[in-house]
N, C-alpha and C positions, 0 to 999 in steps of 0.2 A: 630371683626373689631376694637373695642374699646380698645383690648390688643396692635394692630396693630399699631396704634393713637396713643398710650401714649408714644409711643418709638420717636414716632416724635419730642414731647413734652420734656421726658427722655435724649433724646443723639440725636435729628436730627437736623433739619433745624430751628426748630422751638423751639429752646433750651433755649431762651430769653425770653419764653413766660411761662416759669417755676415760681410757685409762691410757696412760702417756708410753707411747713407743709402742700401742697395741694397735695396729692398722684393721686385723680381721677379725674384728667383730658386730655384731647387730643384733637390731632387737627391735621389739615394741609395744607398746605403751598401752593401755587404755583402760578406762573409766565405764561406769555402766551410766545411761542416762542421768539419774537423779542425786549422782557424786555418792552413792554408798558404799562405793565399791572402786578400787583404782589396782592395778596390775602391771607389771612388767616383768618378758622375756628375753632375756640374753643369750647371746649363743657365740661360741668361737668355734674354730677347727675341732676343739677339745673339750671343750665344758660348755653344761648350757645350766641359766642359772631362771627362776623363777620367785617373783615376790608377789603376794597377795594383798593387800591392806585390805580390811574391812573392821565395821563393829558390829558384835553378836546381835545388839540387837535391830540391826539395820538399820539405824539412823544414816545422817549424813554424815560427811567426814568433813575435821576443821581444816580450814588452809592452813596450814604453818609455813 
């Protein structure tokens, strides 16, 4: 699953979350249907890290 992960990390979605001379880490991305909601999971040997975006009153979220 981990090899799976790192490609996300490597060349996917979540290509921004790339940190220089870090080989093992991974993670993944995702959005709920109707863009209210966008999330990502990082993880290395040692740390794993999690971000939420949303707004309280469930609208959509703007691109930036």
């Amino acid at each position: 699953m981990s090899k799976i992960l790192k490609q996300v990390i490597m060349c996917g979605t979540a290509i921004r979350a790339q940190i220089k001379g870090r080989k093992y880490i991974a993670g993944k991305t995702g959005t709920t249907d109707n863009y209210t909601n966008a999330w990502f999971i990082g993880y290395s040997p040692h740390l794993v890290c999690t971000v939420f975006i949303g707004n309280d009153d469930n609208s959509t979220l703007e691109m930036a």
